[in-house]
C-alpha positions in Angstrom: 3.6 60.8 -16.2 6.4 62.8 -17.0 8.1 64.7 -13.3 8.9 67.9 -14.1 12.2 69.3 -12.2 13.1 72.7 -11.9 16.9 73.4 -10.6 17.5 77.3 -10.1 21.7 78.0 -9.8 23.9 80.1 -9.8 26.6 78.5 -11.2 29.2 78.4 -8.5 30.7 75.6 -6.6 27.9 75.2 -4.4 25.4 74.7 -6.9 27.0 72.6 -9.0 27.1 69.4 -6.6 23.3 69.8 -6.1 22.9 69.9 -9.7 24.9 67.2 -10.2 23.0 65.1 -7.0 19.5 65.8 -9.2 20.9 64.3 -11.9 22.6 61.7 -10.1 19.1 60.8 -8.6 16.6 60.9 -11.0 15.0 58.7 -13.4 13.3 58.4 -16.8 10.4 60.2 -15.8 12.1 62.7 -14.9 12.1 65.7 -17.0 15.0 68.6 -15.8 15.1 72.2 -16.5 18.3 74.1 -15.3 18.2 77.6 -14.7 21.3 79.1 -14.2 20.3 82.5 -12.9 23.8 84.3 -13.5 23.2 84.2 -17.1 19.9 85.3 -17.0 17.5 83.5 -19.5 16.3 85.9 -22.5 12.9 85.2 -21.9 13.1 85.9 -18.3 10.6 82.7 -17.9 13.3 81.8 -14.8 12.9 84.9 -13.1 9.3 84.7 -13.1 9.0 81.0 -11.8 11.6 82.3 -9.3 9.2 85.1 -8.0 6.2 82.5 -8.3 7.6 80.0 -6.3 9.5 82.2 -3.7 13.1 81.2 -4.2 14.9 82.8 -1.6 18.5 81.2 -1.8 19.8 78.9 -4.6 20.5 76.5 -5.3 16.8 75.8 -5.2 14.4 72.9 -6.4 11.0 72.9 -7.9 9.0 69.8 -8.6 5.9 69.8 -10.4 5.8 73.5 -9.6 6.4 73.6 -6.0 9.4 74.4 -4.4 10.2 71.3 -2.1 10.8 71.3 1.6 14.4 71.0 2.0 14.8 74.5 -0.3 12.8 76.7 1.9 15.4 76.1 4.9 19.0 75.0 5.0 20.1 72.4 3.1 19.1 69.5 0.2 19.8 66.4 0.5 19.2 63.0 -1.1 16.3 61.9 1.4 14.4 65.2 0.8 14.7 64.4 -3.2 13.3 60.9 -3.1 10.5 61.9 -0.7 9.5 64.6 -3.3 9.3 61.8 -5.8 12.5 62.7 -7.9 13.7 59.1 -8.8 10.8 56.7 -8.9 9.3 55.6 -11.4 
């Protein structure tokens, strides 16, 4: 079963590394969607999974359709990813 990974950004320097850390950590069953919120997505699908699952500050990551633990507070890190399931098969 397919993990489905939602990455909201902005763009900027801070962002980026987390981004880049998702990647980094995933696997093949791991499906990622990045939504680079300051270039706004036509269809405004990203502003409405924003508002559904309370992003507050980016960068922020949803899996499965719940925004993970380590986004609703300070910081992301590796541990935080693994333990939402992001790299396992």
């Amino acid at each position: 079963m397919k993990r489905q990974i939602e990455i909201f950004t902005a763009g900027c320097p801070v962002c980026e590394p987390v981004v880049q850390l998702v990647k980094d950590t995933a696997c093949e069953n791991c499906e990622i969607t990045v939504y680079n919120l300051s270039e706004p997505c036509e269809s405004k699908i990203c502003v409405k999974k924003m508002g559904e699952y309370g992003v507050k500050r980016l960068p922020a990551i949803a899996v499965n359709g719940e925004l993970i633990g380590c986004c609703t507070n300070d910081g992301i890190t590796k541990e935080d990813l693994i333990k939402a399931g992001i790299g396992s098969s």
